[in-house]
C-alpha positions in Angstrom: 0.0 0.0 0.0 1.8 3.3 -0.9 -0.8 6.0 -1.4 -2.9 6.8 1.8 -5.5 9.2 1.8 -6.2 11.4 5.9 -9.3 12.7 5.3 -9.3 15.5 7.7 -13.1 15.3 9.4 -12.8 16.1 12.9 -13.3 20.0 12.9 -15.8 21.4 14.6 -17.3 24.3 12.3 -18.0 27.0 14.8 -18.2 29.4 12.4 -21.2 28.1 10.6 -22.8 29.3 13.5 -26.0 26.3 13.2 -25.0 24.6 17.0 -25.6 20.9 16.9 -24.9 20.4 13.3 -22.3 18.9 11.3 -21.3 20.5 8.1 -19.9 17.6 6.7 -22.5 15.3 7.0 -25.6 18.1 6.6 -27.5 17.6 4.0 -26.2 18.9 -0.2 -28.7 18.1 -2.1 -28.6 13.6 -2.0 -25.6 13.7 -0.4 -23.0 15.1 2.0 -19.8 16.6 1.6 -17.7 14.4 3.8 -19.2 11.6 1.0 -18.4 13.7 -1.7 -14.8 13.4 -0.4 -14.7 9.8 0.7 -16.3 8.9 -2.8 -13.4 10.9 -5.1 -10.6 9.4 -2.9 -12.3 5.8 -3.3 -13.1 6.5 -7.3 -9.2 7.7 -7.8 -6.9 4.9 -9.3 -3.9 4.4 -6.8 -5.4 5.2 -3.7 -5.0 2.1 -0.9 -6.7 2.8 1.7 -8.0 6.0 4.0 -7.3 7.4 7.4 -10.6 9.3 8.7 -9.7 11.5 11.6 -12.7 12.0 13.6 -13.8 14.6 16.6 -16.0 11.8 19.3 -17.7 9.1 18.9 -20.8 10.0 17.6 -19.4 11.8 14.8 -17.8 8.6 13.9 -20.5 6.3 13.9 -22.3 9.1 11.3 -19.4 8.7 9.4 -19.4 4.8 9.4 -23.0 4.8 8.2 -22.0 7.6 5.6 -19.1 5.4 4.4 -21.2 2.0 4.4 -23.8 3.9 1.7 -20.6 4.8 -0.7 -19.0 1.5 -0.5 -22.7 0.1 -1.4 -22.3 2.6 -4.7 -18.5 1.6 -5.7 -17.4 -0.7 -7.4 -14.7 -1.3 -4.5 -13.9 -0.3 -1.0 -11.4 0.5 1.2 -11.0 -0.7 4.7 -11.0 3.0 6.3 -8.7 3.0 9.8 -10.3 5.8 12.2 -8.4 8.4 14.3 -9.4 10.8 16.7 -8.2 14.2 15.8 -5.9 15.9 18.0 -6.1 20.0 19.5 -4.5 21.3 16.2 -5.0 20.1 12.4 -1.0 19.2 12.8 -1.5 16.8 15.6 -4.3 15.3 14.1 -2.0 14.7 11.1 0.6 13.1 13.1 -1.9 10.9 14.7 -2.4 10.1 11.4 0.4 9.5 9.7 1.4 6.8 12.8 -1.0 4.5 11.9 -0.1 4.4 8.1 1.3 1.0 7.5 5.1 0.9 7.0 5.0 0.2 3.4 2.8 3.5 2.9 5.2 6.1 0.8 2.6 9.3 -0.2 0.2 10.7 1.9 -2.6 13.0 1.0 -4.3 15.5 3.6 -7.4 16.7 2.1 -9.9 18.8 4.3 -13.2 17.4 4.0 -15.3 20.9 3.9 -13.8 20.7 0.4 -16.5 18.6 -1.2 -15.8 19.5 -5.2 -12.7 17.5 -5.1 -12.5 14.8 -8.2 -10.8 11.5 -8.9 -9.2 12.9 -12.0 -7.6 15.6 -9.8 -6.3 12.6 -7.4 -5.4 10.6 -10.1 -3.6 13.6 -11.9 -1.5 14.4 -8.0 -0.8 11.0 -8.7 1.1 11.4 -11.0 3.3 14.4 -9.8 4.3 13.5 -6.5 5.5 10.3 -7.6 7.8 12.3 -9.5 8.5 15.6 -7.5 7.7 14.3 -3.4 5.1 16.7 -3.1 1.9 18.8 -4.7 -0.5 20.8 -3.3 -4.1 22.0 -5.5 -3.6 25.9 -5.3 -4.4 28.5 -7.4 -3.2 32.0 -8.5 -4.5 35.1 -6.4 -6.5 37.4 -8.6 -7.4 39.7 -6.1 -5.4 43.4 -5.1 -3.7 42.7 -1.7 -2.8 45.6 0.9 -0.7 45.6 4.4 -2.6 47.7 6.2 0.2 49.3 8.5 -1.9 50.8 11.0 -5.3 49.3 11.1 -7.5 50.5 14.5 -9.0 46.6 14.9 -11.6 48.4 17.3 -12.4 51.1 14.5 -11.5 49.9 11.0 -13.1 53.4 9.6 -10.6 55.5 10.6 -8.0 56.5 7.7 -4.8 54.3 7.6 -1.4 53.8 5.1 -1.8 50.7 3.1 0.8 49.1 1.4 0.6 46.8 -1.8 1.6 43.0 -2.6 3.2 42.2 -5.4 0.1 39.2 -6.5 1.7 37.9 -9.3 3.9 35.5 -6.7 1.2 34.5 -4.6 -0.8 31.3 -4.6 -3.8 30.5 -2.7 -3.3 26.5 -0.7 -6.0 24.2 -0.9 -6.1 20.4 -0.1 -5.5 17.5 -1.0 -1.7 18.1 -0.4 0.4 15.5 -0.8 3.9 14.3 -0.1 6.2 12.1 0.6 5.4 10.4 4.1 9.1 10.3 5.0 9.0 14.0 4.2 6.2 15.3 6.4 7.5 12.7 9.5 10.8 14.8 9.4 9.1 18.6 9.1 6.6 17.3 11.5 9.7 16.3 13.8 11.6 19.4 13.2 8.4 21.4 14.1 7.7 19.6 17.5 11.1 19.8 18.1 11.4 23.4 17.7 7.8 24.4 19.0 6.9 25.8 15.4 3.8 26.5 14.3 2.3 25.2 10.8 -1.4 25.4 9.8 -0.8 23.0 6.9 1.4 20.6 5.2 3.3 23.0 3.2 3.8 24.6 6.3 5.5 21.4 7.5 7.4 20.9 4.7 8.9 24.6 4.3 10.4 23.9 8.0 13.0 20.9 6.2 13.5 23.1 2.9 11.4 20.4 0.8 10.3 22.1 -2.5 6.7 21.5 -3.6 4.2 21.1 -7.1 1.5 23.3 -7.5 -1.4 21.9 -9.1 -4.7 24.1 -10.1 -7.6 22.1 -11.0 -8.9 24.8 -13.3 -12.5 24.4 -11.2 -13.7 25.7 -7.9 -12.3 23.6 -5.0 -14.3 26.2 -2.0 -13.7 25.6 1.6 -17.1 25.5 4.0 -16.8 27.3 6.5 -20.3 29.3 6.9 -23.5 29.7 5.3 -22.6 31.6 2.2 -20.1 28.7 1.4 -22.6 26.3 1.7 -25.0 28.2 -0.5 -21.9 28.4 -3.4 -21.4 24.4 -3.1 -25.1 23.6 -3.5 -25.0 25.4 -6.5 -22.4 24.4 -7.5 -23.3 20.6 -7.4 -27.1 21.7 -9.0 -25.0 23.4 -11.9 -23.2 19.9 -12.9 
C-alpha cells in the first residue's frame, strides 16, 4: 500500500454558526460533503486505503454509516482505519500519519469541507508527486492585496497607510496536499522539536527546505466554512 489518503473530518465548524450540526454530514442536495470526499478518494486509481480523523464518537459512527452507503455505490472499498483528531490540524495529522502502514510512501491531507474534489484531480496528483515528493491544489490570487500598516482593529473606519503586494507571486493553498510520508514525518519532527507552528502541510514541509508542485484544478475547490459557502457548493453541485 503506498498512497494513503487522511481525510481530515474532525473539525468542529463554529463558524457556521448552526450549533448541533455537522457541516460535513448536513445535508447537499442527496448527499454530504464528507461523502463527496470519501467517494473521489475511493473513485481515484492508486489510492490504498483511508485514514478518517474524527472529533467523538458520535461523529464517527455518522461517518461509518456515511461510508457504508458509498461502498454500497463503488465498485470497490477500502478498509478506512479511524483516528481521533488531536487539539490542532498538525496533531491530528501526526496521529495520522502513525497508523499508516510501513510500506505507505505518499500521503494526501485533504480537508473534508472541500466537497468539489474529483478523482481525475487525485489521479492527476498521482502522477506528480511520484515524481516531484510533493503537490498541493492551489491557485493563482486574482485579487489586489494591501498591508494595512496601521489598522485600528476596534475602528476599521478610521484613515490608515496601506501598502501593496506584489500578487503575481502568490498562490492560494488548498487540499489535498500530498507528499512524501518520510518528508512530512521529518518537518513534523523538526516542528515539535522546535515548537513551530504550521497550519498545513506545506507549512511542515517549508520547515525541512522540501520544495513543492503546484497543481490548479482549473475548477472551484471552495472551503465550507459558513453559510454563504454552503449556498456556493449547493450550487455548485445543481450546476453539474
Amino acid at each position: 500500500m503506498k498512497h494513503f489518503a487522511i481525510l481530515l473530518a474532525g473539525g468542529n465548524g463554529s463558524r457556521m454558526n448552526t450549533p448541533g450540526k455537522d457541516k460535513l454530514i448536513d445535508p447537499i442536495n442527496d448527499t454530504n460533503s464528507f461523502r463527496l470526499c470519501y467517494e473521489a478518494f475511493l473513485g481515484a486509481k492508486k489510492i490504498d486505503n483511508a485514514i478518517v480523523v474524527y472529533r467523538d464518537n458520535k461523529q464517527k459512527e455518522s461517518l461509518e454509516k456515511e461510508i457504508d452507503i458509498s461502498h454500497r455505490k463503488a465498485n470497490h472499498r477500502f478498509n478506512p482505519i479511524f483516528v481521533k483528531g488531536g487539539k490542532e490540524r498538525k496533531d491530528s495529522v501526526q496521529n495520522a500519519i502513525i497508523n499508516c502502514p510501513a510500506n505507505c510512501k505518499f500521503i494526501y491531507i485533504h480537508d473534508c469541507a472541500r466537497p468539489m474534489i474529483q478523482s481525475k484531480t487525485i489521479d492527476q496528483l498521482e502522477k506528480i508527486v511520484t515524481k516531484t515528493g510533493a503537490v498541493v491544489v492551489a491557485r493563482p490570487l486574482h485579487d489586489t492585496i494591501k498591508i494595512i500598516e496601521d489598522l485600528d482593529i476596534e475602528d476599521i473606519s478610521l484613515p490608515c497607510a496601506t501598502k501593496s503586494i506584489d500578487r503575481s507571486k502568490i498562490w492560494v493553498m488548498e487540499t489535498p496536499q500530498v507528499s512524501r510520508k518520510d518528508w512530512l514525518e521529518e518537518g513534523i519532527k523538526f516542528a515539535s522539536n522546535n515548537k513551530k507552528f504550521t497550519t498545513d502541510e506545506v507549512s511542515v514541509l517549508e520547515l525541512v527546505n522540501k520544495k513543492i508542485s503546484l497543481f490548479n484544478p482549473q475548477y472551484p475547490n471552495p472551503k465550507i466554512t459558513s453559510r454563504a459557502d454552503w449556498s456556493f457548493v449547493n450550487f455548485l453541485l445543481s450546476s453539474k
